[in-house]
N, C-alpha and C positions, 0 to 999 in steps of 0.2 A: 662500840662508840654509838652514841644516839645518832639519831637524823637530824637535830638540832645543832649537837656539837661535831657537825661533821668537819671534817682539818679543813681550816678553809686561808690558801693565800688573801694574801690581799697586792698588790702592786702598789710602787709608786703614780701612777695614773688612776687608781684608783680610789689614792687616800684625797689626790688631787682633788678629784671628783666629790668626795664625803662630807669634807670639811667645810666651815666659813669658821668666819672669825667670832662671830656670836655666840655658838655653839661651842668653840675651842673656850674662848674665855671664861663662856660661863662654867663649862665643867671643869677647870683650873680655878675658880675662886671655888667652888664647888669642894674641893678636895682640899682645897688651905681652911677652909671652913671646918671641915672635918677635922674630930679631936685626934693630936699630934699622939704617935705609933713610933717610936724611935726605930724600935726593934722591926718593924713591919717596913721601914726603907733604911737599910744600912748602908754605909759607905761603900760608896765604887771602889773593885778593886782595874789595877792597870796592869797588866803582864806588857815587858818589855823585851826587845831586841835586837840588835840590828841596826836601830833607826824605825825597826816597824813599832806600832804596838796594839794592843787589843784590849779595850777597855769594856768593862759590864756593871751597868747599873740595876739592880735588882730590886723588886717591892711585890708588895701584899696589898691589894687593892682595899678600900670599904665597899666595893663591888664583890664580883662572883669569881676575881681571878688572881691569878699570881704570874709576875712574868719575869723577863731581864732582859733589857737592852742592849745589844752588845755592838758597839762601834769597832771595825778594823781599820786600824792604819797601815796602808802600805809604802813601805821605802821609797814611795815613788815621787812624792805622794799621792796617793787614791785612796778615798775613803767610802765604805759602805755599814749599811744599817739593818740591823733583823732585829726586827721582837717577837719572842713566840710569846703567846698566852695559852698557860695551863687555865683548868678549871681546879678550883680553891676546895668543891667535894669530891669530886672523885679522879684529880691529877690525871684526867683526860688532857691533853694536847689538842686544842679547838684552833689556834688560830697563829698562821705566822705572816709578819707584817713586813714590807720595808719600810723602812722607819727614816727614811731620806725627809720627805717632807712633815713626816710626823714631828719633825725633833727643828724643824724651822719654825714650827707653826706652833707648840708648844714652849717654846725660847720667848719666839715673838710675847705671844700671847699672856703669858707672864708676867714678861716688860709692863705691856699695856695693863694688866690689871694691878701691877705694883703702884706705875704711876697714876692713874686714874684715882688713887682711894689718897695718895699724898698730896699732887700737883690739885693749889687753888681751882676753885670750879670757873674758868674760863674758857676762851678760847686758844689756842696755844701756839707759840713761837719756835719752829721743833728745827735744832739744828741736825744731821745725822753725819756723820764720820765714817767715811765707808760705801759704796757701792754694787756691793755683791748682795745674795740670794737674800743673807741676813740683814743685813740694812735697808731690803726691798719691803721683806714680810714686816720688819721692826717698825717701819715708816705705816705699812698698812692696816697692822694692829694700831697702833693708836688712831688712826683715823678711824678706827671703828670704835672708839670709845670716847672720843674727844673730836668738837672743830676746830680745823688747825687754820689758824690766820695768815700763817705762810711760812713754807720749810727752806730751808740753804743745806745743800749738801756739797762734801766736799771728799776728793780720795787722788789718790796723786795722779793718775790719766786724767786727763782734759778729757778724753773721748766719753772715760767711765762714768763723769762726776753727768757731762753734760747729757747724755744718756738714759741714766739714771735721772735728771729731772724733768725731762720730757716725757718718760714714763711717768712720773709720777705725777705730772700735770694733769697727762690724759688721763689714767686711770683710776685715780684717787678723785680728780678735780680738786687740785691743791695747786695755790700759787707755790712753784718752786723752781730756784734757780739752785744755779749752779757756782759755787764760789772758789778762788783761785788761791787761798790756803785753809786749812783748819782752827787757825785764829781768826780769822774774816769770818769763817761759816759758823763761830758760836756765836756772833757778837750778837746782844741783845734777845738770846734763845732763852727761852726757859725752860724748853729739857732739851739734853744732847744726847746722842745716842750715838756711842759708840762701839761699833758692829765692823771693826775691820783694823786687828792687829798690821803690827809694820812687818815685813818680811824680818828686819833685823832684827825685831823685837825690841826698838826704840818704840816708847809713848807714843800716842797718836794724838793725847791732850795732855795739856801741862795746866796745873793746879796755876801756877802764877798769869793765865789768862781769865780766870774764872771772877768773875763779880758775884756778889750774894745774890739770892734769889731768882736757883735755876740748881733745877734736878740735873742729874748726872746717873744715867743708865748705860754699865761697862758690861758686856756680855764675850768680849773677846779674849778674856785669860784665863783659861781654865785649866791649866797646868803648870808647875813649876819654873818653868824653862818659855813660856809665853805672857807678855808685858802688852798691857793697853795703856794704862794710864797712868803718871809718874806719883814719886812717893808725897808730891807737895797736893797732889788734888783728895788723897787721903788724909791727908795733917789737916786740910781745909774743910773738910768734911765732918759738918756737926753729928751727923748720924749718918749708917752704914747699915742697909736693910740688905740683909742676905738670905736669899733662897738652901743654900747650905752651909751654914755659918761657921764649921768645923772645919769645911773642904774649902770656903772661901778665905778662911785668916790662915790656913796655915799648907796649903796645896795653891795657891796661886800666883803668879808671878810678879802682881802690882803689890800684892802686899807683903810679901816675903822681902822684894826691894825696901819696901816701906820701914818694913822691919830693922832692916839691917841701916836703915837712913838714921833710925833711929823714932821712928815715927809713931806715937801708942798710940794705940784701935781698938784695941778689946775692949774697950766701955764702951764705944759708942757703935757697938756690933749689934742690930736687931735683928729677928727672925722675920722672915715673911710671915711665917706660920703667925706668930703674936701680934702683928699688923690686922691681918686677914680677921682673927676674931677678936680684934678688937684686946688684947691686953696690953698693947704699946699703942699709943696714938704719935703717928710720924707727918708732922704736914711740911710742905716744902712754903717757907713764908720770905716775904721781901727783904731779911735780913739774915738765910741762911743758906749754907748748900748742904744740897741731901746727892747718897750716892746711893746706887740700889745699883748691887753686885751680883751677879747670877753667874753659876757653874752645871747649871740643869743640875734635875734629880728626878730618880727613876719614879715619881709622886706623880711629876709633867706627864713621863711617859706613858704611864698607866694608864692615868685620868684620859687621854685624849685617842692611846689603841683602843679603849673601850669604848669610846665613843664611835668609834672609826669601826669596831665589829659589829657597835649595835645597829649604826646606820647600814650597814652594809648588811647583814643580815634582814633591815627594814623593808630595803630596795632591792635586795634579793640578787644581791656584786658578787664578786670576789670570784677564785676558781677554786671548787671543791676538790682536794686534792683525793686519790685512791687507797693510800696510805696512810698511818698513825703509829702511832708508839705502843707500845704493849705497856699496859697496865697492870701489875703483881699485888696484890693482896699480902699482908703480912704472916709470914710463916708461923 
C-alpha cells in the first residue's frame, strides 16, 4: 500500500469537521452533471430479518474510487453507517468512513440543490415538517442556497417544534416560529420540507391542504413499509423529480399507496439527473405543485466521502489505521 493510500478512518467528528454546505452542494451538482453510468450506480440491495435489516448502496465514482454504503438496522432500533472507498486502479482499500453525518449532509444537500434550480429566484417561505437531525440539516441547506423570508416548523412535541426554532433563529438567523399543527405550518410556504415520517406511518401532509404554487420536498419514505405524504399530494403533483426514479415509484411507501389509490405517476416521474443537465426543465410556478422525492443513492454517497477524504487528506485528519486488505493479482 502507498503512503498516500494509507487505510485511513475517518470518524463522525471528523466528517463534522470537513464538511460545509458549499462544498457538499457543490460536488453533488457536480456529480448530476456528470454523464448518467446506470451500470456504474445499481440499485440498493436490503437483506432482511427479524425486524433488523442491512442495506448497501454501491457506485463507481467519475473520481478515483469505488465504494458502498452500508446502513445497519437494529431490532432496536439503532442505526449505523460505514463506507469504505477502494481505489478504482489498483482495488487498494484507502479509506473507511462513518457515514452518520455523511448521509445527513448529502440528503440535505440534494434537497437544496434540487430546489434552488426549480423554486422562482426569490426569497423563500420554507415550512419544515419534522424536527429531528434531518429537518435541522434540510432547513440549513437551503439556507445556504436561498434567503428565506421566514420558516414555520412544526412536529408533534411542543418542546421539539419550539426548540428546533430557536435554534434555527440563532443559528441560521432566520425568522422562525413554531406552529401548533402541520396544516398551520404550510400555510402560505413555498417549499415544505418533509423530514419526519409519523411513528404509525400515517402522512405527515395531506395533498387536500396544498394550494398551487409551492414545492414539496418528501425525504422520509424510503422503503415500502414507511409513508410521508398521502396518495392525494401525488395525484396533485404536476411533476415528480426523483433522485432514483426506479427505487422511488416502485420501493416506496407514498407511492405504492398511491398506486393502489389508484393514482398515475409514471409520466409525470422526472430524473434529477435530466434536471441537473438540463434535458427536462422543471420550475415550480404560481399555478403548480412540484414534488421532489428522494430515496438517496449511492452517487450522494460517493460524491461527498470523496470530498471528505480529499479534505482530510488536505488537512492531514483522519487516523492512519496499521492494517489493510491484501490485494491478489489475477492468476
Amino acid at each position: 500500500m502507498s503512503d498516500h493510500n494509507k487505510l485511513l478512518f475517518i470518524t463522525e467528528a471528523d466528517t463534522v469537521m470537513l464538511l460545509n454546505w458549499s462544498d457538499v452542494i457543490a460536488c453533488l451538482a457536480a456529480a448530476y452533471g456528470a454523464p448518467d453510468e446506470p451500470a456504474a450506480v445499481p440499485p440498493r440491495v436490503v437483506a432482511r430479518k427479524e425486524g433488523a435489516w442491512l442495506r448497501v448502496l454501491a457506485a463507481m465514482s467519475s473520481g478515483k474510487h469505488m465504494g458502498a454504503k452500508i446502513i445497519a438496522r437494529a431490532r432496536t432500533p439503532q442505526l449505523s453507517y460505514l463506507m469504505p472507498l477502494w481505489d478504482r486502479e489498483t482495488a487498494e482499500l484507502v479509506c473507511l468512513l462513518d457515514a452518520k453525518h455523511i448521509t445527513g449532509m448529502r440528503t440535505a444537500g440534494t434537497t437544496a440543490m434540487a430546489a434552488d434550480r426549480m423554486l422562482p429566484k426569490k426569497p423563500l417561505r420554507v415550512a419544515v415538517l419534522g424536527s429531528s437531525h434531518e429537518a435541522q440539516a434540510h432547513a440549513a441547506a437551503i439556507a445556504a442556497v436561498r434567503d428565506i423570508s421566514a420558516m414555520t416548523v412544526y412536529s408533534p412535541t411542543p418542546a421539539s417544534r419550539e426548540k428546533f426554532a430557536q435554534k434555527v433563529s440563532r443559528e441560521l438567523k432566520v425568522d422562525c416560529s413554531a406552529a401548533a399543527s402541520a396544516q398551520a405550518a404550510i400555510e402560505g410556504a413555498d417549499l415544505i420540507l418533509c423530514a419526519a415520517r409519523s411513528h404509525d406511518e400515517k402522512p405527515i401532509l395531506e395533498g387536500a391542504w396544498l394550494k398551487p404554487g409551492v414545492m414539496v420536498a418528501s425525504i422520509g419514505s424510503t422503503l415500502p413499509e414507511q409513508i410521508e405524504v398521502d396518495p392525494e399530494v401525488i395525484r396533485r403533483a404536476a411533476v415528480i423529480v426523483a433522485d432514483v426514479p426506479e427505487e422511488v415509484m416502485h420501493q416506496t411507501g407514498d407511492m405504492l399507496a398511491a398506486a393502489q389509490a389508484g393514482v398515475e405517476f409514471a409520466d409525470k416521474v422526472v430524473a434529477l439527473h435530466d434536471v441537473v443537465q438540463g434535458r427536462r426543465t422543471v420550475a415550480q410556478t404560481a399555478d403548480n405543485i412540484v414534488l421532489f422525492k428522494s430515496v438517496g443513492s449511492a452517487l450522494q454517497d460517493m460524491a461527498v466521502s470523496e470530498l471528505c477524504l480529499e479534505q482530510a487528506r488536505r488537512r492531514g485528519m483522519g487516523t492512519e489505521l496499521p492494517v489493510g486488505l491484501a490485494v491478489k493479482g489475477r492468476k
